[in-house]
VOPAGU-2260 file (C-alpha; in pm, 1 decimal, decimal comma):
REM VOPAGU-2260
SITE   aa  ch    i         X         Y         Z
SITE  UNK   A    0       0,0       0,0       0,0
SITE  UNK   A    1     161,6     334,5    -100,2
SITE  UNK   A    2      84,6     588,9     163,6
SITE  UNK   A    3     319,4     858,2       9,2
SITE  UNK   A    4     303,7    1109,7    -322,0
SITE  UNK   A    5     276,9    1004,4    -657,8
SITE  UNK   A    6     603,5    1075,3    -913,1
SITE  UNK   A    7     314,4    1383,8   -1052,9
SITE  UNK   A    8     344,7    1483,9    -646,5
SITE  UNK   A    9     -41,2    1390,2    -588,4
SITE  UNK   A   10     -94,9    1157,1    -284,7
SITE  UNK   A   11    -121,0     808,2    -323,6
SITE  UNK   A   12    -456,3     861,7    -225,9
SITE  UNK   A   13    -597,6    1137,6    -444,9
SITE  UNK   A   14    -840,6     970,4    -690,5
SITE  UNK   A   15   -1062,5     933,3    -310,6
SITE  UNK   A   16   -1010,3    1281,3    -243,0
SITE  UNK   A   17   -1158,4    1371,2    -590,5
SITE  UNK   A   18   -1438,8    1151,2    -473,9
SITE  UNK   A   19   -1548,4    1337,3    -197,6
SITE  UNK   A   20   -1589,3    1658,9    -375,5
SITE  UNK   A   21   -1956,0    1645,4    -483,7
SITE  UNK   A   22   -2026,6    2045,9    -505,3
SITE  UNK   A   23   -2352,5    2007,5    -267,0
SITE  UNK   A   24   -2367,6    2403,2    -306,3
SITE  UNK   A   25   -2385,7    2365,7    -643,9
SITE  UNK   A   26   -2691,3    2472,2    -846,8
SITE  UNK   A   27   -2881,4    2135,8    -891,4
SITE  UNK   A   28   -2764,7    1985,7    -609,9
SITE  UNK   A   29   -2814,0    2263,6    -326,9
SITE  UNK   A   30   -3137,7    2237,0    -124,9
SITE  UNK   A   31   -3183,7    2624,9    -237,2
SITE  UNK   A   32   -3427,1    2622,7    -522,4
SITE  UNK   A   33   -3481,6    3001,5    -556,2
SITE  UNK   A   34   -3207,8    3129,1    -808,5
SITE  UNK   A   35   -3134,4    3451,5    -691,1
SITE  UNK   A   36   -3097,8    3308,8    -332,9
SITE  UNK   A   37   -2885,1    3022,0    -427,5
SITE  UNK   A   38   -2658,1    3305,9    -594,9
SITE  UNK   A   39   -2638,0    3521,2    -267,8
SITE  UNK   A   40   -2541,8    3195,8     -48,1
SITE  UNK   A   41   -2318,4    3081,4    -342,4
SITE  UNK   A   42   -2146,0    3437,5    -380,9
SITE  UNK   A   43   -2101,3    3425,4      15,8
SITE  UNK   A   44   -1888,1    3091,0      33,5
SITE  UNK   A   45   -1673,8    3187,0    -217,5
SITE  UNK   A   46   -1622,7    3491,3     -39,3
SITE  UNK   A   47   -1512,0    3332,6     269,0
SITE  UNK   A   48   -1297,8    3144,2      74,0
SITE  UNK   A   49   -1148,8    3449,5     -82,1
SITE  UNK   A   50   -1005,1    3551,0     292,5
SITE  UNK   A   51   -1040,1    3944,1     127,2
SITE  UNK   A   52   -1402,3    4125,1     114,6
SITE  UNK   A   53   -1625,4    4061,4    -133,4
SITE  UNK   A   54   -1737,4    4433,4    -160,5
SITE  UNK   A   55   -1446,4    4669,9    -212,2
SITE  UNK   A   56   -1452,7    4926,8     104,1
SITE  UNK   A   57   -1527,3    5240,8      68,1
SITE  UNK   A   58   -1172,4    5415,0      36,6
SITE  UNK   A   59   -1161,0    5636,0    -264,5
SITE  UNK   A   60    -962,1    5600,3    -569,1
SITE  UNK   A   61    -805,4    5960,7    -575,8
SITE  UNK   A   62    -753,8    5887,1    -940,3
SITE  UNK   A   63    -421,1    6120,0   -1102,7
SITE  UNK   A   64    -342,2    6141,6   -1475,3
SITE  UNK   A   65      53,5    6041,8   -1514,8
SITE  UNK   A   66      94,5    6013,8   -1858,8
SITE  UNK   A   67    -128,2    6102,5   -2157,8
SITE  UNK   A   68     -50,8    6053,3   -2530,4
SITE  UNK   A   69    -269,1    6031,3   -2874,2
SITE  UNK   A   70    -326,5    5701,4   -3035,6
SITE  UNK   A   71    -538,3    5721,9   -3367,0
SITE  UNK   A   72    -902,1    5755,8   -3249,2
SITE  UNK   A   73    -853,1    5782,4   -2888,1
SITE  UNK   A   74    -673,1    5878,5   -2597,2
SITE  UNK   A   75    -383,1    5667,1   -2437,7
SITE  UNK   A   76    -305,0    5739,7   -2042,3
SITE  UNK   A   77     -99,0    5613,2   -1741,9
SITE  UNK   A   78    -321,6    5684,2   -1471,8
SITE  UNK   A   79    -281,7    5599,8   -1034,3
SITE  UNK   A   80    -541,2    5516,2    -850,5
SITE  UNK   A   81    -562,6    5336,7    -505,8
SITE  UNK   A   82    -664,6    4953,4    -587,2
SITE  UNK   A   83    -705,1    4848,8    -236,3
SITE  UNK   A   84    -639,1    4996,0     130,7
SITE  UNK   A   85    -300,3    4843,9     102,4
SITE  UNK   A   86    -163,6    5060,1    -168,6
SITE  UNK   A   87    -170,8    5249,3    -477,7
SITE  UNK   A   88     -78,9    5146,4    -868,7
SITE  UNK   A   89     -84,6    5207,3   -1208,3
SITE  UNK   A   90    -315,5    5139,1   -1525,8
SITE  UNK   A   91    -346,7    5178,4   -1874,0
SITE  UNK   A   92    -647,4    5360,8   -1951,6
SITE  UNK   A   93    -759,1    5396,8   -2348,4
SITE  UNK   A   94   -1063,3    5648,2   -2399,8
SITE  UNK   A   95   -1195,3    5727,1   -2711,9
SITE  UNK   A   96   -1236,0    6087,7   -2823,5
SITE  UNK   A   97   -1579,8    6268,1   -2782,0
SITE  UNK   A   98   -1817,5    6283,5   -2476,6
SITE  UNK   A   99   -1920,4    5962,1   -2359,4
SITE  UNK   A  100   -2031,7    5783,1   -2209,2
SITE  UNK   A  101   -1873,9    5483,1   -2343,1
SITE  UNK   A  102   -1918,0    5125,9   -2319,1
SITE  UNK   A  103   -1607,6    4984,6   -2123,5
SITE  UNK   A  104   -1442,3    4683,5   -2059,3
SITE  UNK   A  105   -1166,2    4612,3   -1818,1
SITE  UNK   A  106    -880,9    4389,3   -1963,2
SITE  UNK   A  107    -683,6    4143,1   -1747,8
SITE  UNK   A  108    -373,0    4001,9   -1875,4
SITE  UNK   A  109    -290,7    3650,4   -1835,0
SITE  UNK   A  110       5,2    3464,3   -1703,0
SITE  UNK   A  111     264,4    3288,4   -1914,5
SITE  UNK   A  112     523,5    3278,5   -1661,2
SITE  UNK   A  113     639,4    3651,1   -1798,8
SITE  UNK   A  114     645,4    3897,4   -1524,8
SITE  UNK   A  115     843,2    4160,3   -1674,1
SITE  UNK   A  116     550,9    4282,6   -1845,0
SITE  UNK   A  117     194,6    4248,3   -1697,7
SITE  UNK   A  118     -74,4    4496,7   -1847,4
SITE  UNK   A  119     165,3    4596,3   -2166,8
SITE  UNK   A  120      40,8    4229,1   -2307,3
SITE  UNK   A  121    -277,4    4383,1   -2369,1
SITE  UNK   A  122    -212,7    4745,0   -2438,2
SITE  UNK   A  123      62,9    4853,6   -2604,0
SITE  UNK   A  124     332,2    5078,1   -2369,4
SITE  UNK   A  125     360,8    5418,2   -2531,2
SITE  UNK   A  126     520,5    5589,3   -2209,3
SITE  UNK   A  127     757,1    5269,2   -2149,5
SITE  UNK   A  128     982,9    5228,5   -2463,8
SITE  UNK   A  129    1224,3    4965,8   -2294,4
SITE  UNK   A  130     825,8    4711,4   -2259,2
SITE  UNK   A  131     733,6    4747,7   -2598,8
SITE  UNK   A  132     965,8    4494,4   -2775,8
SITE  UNK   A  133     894,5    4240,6   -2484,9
SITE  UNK   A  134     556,9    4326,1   -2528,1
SITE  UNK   A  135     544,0    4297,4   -2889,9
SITE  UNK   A  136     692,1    3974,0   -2916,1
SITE  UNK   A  137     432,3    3871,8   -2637,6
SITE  UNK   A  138     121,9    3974,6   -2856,9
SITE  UNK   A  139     331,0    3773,7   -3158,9
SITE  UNK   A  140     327,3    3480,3   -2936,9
SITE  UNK   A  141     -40,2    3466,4   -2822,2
SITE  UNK   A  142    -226,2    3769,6   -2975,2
SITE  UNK   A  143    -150,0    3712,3   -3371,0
SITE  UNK   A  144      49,8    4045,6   -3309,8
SITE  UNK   A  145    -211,6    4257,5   -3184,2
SITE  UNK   A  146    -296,5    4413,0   -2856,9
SITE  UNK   A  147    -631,1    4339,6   -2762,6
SITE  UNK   A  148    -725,9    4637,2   -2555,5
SITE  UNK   A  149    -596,1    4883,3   -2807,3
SITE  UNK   A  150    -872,9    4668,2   -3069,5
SITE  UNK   A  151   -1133,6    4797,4   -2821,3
SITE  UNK   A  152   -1018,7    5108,4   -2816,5
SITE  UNK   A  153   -1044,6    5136,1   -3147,0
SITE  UNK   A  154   -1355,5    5012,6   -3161,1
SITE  UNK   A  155   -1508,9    5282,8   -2920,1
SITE  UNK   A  156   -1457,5    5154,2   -2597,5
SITE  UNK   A  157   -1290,3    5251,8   -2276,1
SITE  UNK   A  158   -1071,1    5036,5   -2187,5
SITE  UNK   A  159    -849,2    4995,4   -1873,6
SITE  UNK   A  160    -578,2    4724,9   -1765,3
SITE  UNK   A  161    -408,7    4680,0   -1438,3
SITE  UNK   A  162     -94,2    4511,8   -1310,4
SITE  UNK   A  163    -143,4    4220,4   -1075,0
SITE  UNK   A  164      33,3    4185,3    -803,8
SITE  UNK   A  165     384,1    4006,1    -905,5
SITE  UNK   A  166     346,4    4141,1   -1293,7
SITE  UNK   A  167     512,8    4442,4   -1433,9
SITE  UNK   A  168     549,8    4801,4   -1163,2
SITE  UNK   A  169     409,8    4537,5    -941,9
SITE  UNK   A  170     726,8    4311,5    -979,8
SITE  UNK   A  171     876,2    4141,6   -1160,3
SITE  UNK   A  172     779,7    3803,8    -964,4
SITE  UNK   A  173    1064,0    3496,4   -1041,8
SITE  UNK   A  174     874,8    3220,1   -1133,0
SITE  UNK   A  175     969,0    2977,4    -858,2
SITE  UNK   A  176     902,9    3250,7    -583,1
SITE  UNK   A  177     522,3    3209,5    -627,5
SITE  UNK   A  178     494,4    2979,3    -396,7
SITE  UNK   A  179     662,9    3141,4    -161,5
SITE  UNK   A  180     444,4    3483,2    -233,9
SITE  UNK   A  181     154,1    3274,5    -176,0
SITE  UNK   A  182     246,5    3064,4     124,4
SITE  UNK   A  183     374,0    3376,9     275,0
SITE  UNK   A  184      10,8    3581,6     227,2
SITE  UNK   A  185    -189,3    3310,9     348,1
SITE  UNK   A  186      60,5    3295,3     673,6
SITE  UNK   A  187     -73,3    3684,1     700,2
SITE  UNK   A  188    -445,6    3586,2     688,8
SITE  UNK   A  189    -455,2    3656,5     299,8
SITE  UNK   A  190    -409,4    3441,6       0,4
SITE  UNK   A  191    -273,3    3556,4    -319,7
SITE  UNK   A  192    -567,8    3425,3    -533,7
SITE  UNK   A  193    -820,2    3629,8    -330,9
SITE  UNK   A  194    -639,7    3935,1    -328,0
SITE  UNK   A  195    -603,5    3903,6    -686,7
SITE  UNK   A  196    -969,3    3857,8    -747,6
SITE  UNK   A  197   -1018,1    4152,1    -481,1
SITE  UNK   A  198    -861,8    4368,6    -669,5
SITE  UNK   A  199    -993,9    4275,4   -1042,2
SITE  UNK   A  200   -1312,6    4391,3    -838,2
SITE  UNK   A  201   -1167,1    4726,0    -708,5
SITE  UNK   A  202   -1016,2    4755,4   -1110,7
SITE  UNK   A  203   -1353,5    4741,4   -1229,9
SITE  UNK   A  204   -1534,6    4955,3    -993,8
SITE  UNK   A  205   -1270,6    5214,3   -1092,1
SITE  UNK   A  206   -1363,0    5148,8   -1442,1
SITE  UNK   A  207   -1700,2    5229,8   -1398,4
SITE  UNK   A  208   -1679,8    5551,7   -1177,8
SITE  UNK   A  209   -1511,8    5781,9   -1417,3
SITE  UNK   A  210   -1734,8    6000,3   -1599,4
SITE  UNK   A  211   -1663,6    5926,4   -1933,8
SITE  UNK   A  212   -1792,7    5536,3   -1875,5
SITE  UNK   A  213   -2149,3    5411,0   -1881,2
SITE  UNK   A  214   -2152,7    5278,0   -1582,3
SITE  UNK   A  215   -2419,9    5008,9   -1746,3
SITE  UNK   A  216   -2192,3    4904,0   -1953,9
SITE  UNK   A  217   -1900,6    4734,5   -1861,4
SITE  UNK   A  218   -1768,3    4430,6   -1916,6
SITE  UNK   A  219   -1442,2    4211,7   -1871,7
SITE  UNK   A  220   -1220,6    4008,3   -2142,6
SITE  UNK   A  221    -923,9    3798,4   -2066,5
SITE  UNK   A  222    -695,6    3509,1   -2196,0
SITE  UNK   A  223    -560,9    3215,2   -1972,0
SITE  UNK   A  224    -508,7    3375,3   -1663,6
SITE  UNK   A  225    -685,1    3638,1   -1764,7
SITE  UNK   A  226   -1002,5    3452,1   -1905,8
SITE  UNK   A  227    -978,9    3314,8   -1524,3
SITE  UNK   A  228   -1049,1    3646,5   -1369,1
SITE  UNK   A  229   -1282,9    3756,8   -1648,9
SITE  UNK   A  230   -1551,9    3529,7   -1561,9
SITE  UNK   A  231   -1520,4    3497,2   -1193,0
SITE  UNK   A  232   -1493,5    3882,1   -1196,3
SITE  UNK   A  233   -1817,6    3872,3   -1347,6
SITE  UNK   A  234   -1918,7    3595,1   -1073,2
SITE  UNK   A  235   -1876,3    3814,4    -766,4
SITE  UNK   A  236   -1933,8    4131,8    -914,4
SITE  UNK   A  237   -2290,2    4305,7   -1045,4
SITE  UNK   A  238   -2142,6    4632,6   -1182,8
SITE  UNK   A  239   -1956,0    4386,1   -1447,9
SITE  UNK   A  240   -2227,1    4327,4   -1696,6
SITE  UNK   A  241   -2099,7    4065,5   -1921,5
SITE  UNK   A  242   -1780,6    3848,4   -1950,0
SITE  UNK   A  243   -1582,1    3666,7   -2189,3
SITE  UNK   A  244   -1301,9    3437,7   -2140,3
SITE  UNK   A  245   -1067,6    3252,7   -2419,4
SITE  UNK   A  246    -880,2    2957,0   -2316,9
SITE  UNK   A  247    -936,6    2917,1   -1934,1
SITE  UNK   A  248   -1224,2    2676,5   -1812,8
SITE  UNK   A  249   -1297,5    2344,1   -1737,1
SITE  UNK   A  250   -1442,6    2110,5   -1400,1
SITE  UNK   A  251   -1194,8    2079,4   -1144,5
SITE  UNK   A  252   -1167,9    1676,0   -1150,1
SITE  UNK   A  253   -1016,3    1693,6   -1496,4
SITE  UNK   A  254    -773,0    1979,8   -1373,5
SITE  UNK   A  255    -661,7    1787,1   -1112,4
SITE  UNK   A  256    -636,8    1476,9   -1361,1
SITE  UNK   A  257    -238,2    1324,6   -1302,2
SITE  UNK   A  258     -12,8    1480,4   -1539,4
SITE  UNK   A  259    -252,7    1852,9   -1554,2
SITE  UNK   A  260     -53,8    2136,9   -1594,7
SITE  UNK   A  261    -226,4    2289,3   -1228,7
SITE  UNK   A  262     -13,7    2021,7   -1047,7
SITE  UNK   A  263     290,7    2165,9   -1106,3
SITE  UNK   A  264     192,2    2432,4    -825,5
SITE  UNK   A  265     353,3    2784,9    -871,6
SITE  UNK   A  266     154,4    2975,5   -1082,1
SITE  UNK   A  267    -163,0    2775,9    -945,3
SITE  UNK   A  268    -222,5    2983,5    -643,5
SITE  UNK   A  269    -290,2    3274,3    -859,1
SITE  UNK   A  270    -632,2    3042,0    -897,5
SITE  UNK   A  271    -677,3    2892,1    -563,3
SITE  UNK   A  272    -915,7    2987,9    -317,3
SITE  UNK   A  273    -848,6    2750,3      -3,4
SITE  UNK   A  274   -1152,3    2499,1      26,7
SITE  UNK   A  275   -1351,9    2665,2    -219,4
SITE  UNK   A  276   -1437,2    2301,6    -401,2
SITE  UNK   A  277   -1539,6    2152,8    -117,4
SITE  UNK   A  278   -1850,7    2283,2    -213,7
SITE  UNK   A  279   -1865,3    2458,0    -546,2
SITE  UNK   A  280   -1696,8    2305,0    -884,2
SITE  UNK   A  281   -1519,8    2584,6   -1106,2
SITE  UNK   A  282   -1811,4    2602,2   -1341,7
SITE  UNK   A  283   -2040,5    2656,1   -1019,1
SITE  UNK   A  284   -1828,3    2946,1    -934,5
SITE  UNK   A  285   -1883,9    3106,0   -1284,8
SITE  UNK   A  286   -2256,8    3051,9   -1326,9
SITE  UNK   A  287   -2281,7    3290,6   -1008,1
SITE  UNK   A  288   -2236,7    3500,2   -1328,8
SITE  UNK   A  289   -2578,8    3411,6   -1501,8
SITE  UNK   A  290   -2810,9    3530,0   -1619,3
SITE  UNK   A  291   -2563,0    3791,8   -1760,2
SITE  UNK   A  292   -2415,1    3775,4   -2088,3
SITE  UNK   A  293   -2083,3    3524,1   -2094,6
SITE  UNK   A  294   -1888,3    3381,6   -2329,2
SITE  UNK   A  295   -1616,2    3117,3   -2301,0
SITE  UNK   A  296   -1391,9    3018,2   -2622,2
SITE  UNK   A  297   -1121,9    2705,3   -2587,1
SITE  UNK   A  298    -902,1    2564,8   -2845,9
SITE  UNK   A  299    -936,0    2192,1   -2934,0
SITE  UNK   A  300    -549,0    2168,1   -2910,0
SITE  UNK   A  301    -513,1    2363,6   -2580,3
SITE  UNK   A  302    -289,1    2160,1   -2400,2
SITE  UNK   A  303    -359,9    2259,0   -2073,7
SITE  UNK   A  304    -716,9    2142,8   -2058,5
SITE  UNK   A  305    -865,9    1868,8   -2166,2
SITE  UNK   A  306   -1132,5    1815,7   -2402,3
SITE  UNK   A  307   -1342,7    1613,3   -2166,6
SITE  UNK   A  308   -1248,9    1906,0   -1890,4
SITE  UNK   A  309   -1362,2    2177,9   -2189,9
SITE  UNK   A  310   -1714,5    1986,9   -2249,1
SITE  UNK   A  311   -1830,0    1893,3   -1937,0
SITE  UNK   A  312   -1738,9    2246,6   -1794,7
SITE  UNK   A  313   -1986,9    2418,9   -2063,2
SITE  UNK   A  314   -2224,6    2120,5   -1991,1
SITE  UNK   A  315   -2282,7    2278,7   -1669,5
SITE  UNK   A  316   -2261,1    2619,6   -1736,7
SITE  UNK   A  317   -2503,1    2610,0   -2036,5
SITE  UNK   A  318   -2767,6    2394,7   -1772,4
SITE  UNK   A  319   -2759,5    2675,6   -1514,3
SITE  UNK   A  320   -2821,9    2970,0   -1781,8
SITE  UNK   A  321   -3078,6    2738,5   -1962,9
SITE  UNK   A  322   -3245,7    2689,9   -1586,6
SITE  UNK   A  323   -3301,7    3070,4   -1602,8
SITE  UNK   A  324   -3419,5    3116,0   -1945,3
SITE  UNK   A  325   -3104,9    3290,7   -2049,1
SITE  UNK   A  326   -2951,2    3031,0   -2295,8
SITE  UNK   A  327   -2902,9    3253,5   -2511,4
SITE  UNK   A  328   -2701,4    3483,3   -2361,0
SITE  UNK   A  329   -2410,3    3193,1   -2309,5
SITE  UNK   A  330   -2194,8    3136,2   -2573,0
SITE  UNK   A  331   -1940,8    2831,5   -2561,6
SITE  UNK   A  332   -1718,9    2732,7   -2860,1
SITE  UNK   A  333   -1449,3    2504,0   -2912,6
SITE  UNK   A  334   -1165,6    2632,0   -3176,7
SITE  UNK   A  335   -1078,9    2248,2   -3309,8
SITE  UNK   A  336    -753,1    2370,4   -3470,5
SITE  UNK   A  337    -615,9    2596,9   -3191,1
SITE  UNK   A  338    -385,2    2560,9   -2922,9
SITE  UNK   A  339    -370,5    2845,9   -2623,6
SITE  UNK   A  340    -401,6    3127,4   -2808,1
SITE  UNK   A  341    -637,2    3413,4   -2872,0
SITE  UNK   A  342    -587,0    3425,8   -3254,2
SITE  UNK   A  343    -696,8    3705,5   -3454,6
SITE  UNK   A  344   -1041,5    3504,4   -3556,9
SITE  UNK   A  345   -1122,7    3419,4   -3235,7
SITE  UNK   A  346   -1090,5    3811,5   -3114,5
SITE  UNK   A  347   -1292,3    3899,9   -3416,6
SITE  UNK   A  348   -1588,7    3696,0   -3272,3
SITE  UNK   A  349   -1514,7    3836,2   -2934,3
SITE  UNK   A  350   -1532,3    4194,0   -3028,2
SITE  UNK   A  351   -1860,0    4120,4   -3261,6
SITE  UNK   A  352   -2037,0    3946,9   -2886,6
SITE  UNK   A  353   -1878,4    4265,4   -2700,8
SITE  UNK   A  354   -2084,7    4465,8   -2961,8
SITE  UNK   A  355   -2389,7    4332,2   -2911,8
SITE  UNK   A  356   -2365,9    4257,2   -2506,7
SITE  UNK   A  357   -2224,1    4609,9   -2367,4
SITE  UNK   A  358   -2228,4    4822,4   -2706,6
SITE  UNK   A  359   -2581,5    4767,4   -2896,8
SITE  UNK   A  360   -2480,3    4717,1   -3203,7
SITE  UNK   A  361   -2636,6    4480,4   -3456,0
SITE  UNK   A  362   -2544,3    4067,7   -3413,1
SITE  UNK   A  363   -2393,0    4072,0   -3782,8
SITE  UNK   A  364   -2132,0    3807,3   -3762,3
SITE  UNK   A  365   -2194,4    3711,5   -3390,7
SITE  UNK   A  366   -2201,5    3319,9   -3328,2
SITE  UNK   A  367   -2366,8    3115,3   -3103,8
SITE  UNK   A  368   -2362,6    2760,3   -2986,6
């Protein structure tokens, strides 16, 4: 009998930890049958589990202008604002010329295992010429060579992205000091996944307070990592109004699978709320999100989840927004031919949803599944 670890450092025993996990919080299987109610006890356990509030306090944001440039049809600025009561930081903020208010979506950057450069994946530095090669090359690597939130920007929206904590001014983290970042916040009373997600909350809040934003109208759009915090931003959060997320969901059985990339620890904590799925499986966490607009995109080649992971995740989502009458406002596609990437096709059908769900625009070209 092996009482130890596994060589993928699992215990010997994990397949009957897996088994105990049966989500009884979960829609379906909680004893709460009234949706809304389910939601507020659902939104609660997570937020115990996030060791942070769940409703930013009430500090202000004191919001100064650093740096502003022209870019084309809008306006390009490095702004400060304070993100929590612990500190202060910096964001790129893209508004579009005219008066407002504008639809607005708050971009979060993924992970990668690059900290050099955190919110400069998604918008390009103008004020920083020593991040934009770095950040070029990233956007070659994962963006087909563009920067998303500049796309939006283009497109009309306002559009802010913020460090997180490890990434960029906020770093650089070393990649094998993340568990030791983590380890050292939860010894504080903290842990490094909820203060994350606190502060995507705080980000977006900001977002929607400045004058030039519809407050109505804003929404959240990530990749990996970022895709992460998109939809569980949109989880715990009202004032985010709809959510999508490329190449980051699946049930947490299959991400635990031996040989998933999640067991390598590290850059997992960014993602891990302590006992969290004792009671709620990742896709429970993100249909606190319905009935709002979401959309999820994976790639069939996406080596980091698996297509039974991928399929039985938007099984569940797609039964809790269906359970509300909202199935059409989810949208779930698999990209057969793509690894993890956000290709240029893939943010085309993104920015055509964003049109519709936080802009108004007519559905021309907007899929759904």
């Amino acid at each position: 009998m092996n009482l130890g670890i596994t060589r993928r450092v699992l215990p010997a025993f994990h397949e009957r930890l897996r088994d105990e996990l049966t989500f009884p919080l979960s829609w379906g299987r909680s004893a709460t049958r009234d949706f809304p109610a389910w939601r507020a006890e659902a939104r609660a356990a997570v937020g115990e589990s996030l060791l942070q509030p769940l409703t930013p306090g009430p500090e202000p944001f004191g919001p100064v202008t650093l740096d502003e440039r022209p870019a084309g049809t809008y306006t390009a600025r490095t702004v400060e604002f304070a993100l929590s009561r612990y500190g202060r930081t910096r964001g790129s903020l893209l508004m579009p010329r005219g008066s407002g208010p504008f639809p607005a979506v708050l971009v979060l950057h993924d992970h990668g295992g690059e900290f050099g450069i955190g919110r400069e994946k998604v918008v390009r530095p103008r004020s920083d010429p020593e991040r934009l090669a770095p950040a070029e090359a990233w956007a070659d690597r994962y963006y087909d060579g563009r920067f998303i939130g500049d796309e939006l920007a283009a497109r009309g929206y306002a559009v802010l992205a913020v460090d997180t904590l490890g990434w960029g001014d906020r770093g650089p983290l070393v990649h094998e000091d993340q568990q030791a970042l983590a380890a050292n916040l939860l010894q504080l009373g903290t842990s490094l996944a909820g203060l994350a997600a606190h502060e995507d909350i705080r980000a977006a809040a900001f977002l929607a307070s400045l004058p030039e934003v519809d407050e109505r109208r804003v929404g959240a759009l990530g990749f990996s990592m970022g895709a992460y915090r998109a939809w569980q931003l949109s989880a715990l959060s009202d004032g985010v109004r709809a959510a999508a997320a490329v190449c980051w969901m699946t049930g947490l059985k299959e991400l635990t699978a031996p040989g998933g990339n999640a067991l390598r620890g590290q850059s997992a904590y960014f993602m891990l709320h302590p006992g969290l799925h004792r009671r709620l499986d990742i896709p429970d966490v993100a249909s606190l999100a319905a009935p709002k607009p979401a959309l999820f995109h994976a790639g069939g080649r996406d080596h980091l989840f698996t297509a039974a992971g991928v399929e039985s995740a938007y099984a569940a989502l797609r039964a809790v927004w269906e359970s509300q009458g909202a199935g059409d406002r989810l949208t779930t596609r698999v990209w057969p031919d793509t690894g993890h990437t956000f290709t240029s096709a893939m943010q085309a059908e993104v920015y055509a949803w964003l049109d519709v769900r936080l802009a108004g625009r007519p559905a021309a070209g907007v899929r759904r599944t």
